[in-house]
C-alpha positions in Angstrom: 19.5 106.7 41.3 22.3 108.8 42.3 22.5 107.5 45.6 22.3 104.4 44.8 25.1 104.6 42.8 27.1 106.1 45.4 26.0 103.5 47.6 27.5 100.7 45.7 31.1 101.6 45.5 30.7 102.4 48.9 29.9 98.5 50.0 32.0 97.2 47.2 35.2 98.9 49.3 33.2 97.9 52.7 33.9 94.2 51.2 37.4 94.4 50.0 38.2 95.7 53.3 36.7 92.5 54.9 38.1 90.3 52.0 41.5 91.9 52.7 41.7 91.3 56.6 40.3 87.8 55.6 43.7 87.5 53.6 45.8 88.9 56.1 44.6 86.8 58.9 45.0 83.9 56.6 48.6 84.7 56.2 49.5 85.5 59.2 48.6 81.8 60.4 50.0 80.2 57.5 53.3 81.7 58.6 52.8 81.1 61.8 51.7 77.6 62.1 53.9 76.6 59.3 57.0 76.3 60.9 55.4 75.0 63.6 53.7 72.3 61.0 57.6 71.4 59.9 59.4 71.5 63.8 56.3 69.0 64.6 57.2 66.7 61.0 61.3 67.0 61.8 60.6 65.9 65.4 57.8 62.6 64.9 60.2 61.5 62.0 62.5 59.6 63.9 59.9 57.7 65.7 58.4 57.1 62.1 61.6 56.0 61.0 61.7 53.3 64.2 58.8 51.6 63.7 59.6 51.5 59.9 62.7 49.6 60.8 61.2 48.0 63.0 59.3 46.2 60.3 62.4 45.3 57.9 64.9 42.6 57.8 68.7 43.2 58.2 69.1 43.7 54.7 66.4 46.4 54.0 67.7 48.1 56.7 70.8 49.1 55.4 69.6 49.7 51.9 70.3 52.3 49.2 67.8 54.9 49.6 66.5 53.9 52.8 63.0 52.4 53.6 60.3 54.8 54.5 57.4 52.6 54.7 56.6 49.7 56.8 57.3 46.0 55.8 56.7 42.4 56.9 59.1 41.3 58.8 57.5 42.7 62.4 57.3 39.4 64.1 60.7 38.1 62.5 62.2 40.4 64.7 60.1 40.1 67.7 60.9 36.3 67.9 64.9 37.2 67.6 64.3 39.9 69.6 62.9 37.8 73.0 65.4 35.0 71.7 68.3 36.7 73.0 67.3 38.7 76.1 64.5 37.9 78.4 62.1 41.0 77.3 59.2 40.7 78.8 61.2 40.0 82.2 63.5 43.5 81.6 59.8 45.1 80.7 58.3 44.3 84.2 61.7 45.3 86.1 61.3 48.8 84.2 57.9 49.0 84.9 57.8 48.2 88.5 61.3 50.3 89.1 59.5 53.3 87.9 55.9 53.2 89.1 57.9 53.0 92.5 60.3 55.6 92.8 57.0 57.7 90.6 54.3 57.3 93.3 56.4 57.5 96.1 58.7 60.5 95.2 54.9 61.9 94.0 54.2 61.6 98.2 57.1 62.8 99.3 58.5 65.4 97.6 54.7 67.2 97.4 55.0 66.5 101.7 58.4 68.4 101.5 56.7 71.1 99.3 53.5 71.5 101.5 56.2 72.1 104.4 58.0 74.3 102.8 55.3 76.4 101.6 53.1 76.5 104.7 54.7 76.2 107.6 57.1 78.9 109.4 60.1 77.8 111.4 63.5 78.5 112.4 66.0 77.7 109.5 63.5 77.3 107.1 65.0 79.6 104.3 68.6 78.3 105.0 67.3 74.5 104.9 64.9 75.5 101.7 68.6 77.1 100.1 71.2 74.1 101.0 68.5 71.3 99.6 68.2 73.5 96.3 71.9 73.5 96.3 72.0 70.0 95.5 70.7 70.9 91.9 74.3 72.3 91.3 75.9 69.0 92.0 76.3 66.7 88.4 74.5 63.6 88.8 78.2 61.9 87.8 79.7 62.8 90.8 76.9 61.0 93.1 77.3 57.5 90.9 80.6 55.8 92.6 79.6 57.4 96.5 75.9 55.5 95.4 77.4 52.4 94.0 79.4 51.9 97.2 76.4 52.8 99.5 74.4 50.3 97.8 76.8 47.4 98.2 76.9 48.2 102.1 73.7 48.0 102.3 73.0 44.9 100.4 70.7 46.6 97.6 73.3 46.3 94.8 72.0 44.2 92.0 68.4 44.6 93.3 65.7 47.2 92.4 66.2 49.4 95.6 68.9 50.9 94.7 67.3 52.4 91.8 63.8 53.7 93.2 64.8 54.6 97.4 68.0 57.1 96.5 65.2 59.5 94.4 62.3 59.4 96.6 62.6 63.1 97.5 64.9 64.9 94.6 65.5 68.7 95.2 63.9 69.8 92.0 60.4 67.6 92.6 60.4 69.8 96.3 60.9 72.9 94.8 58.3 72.5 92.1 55.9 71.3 94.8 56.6 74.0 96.9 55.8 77.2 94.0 53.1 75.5 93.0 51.2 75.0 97.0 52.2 78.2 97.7 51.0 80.1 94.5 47.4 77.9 94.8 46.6 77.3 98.6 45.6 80.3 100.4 46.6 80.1 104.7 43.2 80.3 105.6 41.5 77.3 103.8 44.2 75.8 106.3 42.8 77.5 109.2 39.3 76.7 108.4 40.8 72.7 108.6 42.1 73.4 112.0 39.1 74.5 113.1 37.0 72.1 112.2 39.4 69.7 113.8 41.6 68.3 111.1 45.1 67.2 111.7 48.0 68.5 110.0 48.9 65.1 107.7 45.1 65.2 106.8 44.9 68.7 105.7 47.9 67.4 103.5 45.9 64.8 102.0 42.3 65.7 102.2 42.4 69.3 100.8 46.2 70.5 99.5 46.9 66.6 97.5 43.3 67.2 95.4 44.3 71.0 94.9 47.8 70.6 93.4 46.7 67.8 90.8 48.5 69.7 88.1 51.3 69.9 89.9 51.4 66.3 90.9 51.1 65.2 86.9 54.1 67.4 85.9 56.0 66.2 88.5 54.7 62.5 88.2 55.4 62.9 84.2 59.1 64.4 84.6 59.7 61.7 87.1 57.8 58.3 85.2 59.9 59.9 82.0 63.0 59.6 83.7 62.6 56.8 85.3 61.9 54.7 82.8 64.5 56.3 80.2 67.3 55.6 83.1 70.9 54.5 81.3 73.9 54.9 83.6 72.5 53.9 86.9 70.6 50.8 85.9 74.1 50.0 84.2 76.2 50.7 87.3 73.8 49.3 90.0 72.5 45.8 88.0 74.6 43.1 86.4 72.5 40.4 86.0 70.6 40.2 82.9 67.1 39.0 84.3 67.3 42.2 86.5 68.0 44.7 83.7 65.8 47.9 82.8 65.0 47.6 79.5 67.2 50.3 77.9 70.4 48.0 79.2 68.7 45.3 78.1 68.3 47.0 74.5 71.9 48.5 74.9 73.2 44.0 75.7 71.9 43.3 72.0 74.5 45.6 70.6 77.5 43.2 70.3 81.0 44.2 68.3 80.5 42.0 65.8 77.1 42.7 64.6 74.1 44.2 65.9 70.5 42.6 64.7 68.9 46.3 64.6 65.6 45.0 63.6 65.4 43.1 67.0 66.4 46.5 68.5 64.1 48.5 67.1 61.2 46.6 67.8 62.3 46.6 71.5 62.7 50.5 71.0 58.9 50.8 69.6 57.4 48.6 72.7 59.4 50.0 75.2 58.8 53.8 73.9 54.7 53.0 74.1 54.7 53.5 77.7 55.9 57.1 78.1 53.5 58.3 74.9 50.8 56.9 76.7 51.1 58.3 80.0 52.1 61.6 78.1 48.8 61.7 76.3 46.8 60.9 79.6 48.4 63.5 81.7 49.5 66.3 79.2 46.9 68.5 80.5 47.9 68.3 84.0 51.9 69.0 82.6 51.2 72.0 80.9 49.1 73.4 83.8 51.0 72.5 86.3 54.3 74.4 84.6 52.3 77.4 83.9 50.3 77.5 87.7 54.0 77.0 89.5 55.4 79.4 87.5 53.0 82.4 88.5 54.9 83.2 92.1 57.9 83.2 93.4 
């Protein structure tokens, strides 16, 4: 009896113990994922608030406190909306502006990384340094040299001069470049040549099917902003059947008076895109910043 009464307090403190780490790791989440909880909340409202708007008339819009739920004026807006720009027109220019200049600087600017990273030769470092180099220079600068280049070469007003001047970007070859170096070893290139394959087919038989991740971090940073794309669109395009659709978004907003409704239903539709290919290729983002990242 007396040992089993020692016994019991014994197992009682064995289960506060457990009881009490239970508690503590319970905390400690809470106050770890709780801000994380309200960052997440603060960040989605705005596209809450979008579509919300979306859904209201001119005069709920504006109203005293503001709407936070959805109402029915959706396709009020959408007809307005298509009434005064050609939407669906702007939509495909956007679309095909940026799956171009995304799939092709995807080819080339992994090519100028797969040189970079596997092959020797003279001036390689000093070549590698002056194209980085062109990171430093503010996009600004390049817009007025770009306009007039385009106008020589007959592209202005056309969707070439948006996708051909970013084929190969500086940042998309560098990326390329950590990442092939940091995941192909020399000798699985060695093993090609031996078995007879050509240099462009070890490039897109073995290294392209290797550095997925690093092709959907680079093909997400580029679709993203492509497709987002203000100033250049605005400089390079006048006519409004060959507008993106953020100038086409950004022709609604007259001096007098804007019909925000309109707007923001062109904002939702136009905003689907890049969540979509987001969700579709977030794994290959995250893995493709955290692989490239691993070696100099």
């Amino acid at each position: 009896m007396i040992a089993m009464d020692s016994d019991r307090p014994r197992s009682e403190r064995r289960r506060n113990r457990a009881l009490g780490s239970t508690l503590c790791a319970v905390v400690v989440k809470v106050l770890l994922y709780a801000p994380l909880a309200i960052a997440t909340l603060a960040s989605l409202f705005p596209f809450w608030y979008m579509i919300v708007l979306a859904t209201k008339d001119r005069s709920h819009i504006f109203a005293v406190p503001p709407p936070m739920w959805f109402g029915d004026s959706f396709m009020q807006n959408y007809r307005s909306l298509v009434a005064q720009i050609p939407f669906w027109r702007n939509m495909w220019n956007s679309v095909y502006i940026t799956l171009m200049g995304t799939s092709l600087s995807l080819f080339f600017c992994a090519l100028g990384g797969f040189a970079f990273a596997m092959y020797r030769f003279r001036g390689r470092e000093a070549l590698f340094r002056a194209m980085l180099g062109t990171v430093m220079v503010p996009g600004w600068v390049m817009i007025i040299p770009m306009f007039i280049l385009m106008k020589k070469l007959g592209w202005y007003n056309t969707p070439r001069s948006l996708w051909v001047p970013g084929l190969a970007n500086a940042m998309g070859i560098f990326m390329m470049r950590q990442y092939i170096a940091s995941a192909i070893p020399p000798e699985l290139m060695d093993s090609a040549r031996i078995d007879g394959c050509s240099e462009f087919g070890i490039f897109w038989r073995i290294v392209l099917p290797l550095i997925r991740p690093a092709i959907g971090a680079h093909g997400l940073m580029s679709f993203t902003a492509q497709w987002n794309a203000f100033v250049m669109p605005l400089v390079m395009l006048h006519d409004r059947s060959t507008y993106t659709l953020p100038v086409a978004l950004r022709s609604m907003q007259g001096i007098a008076s804007v019909d925000y409704g309109a707007v923001m239903v062109g904002s939702v539709i136009s905003t689907l895109p890049v969540v979509i290919v987001f969700a579709a290729m977030s794994k290959q983002f995250i893995a493709g910043l955290t692989r490239g990242a691993t070696k100099g």
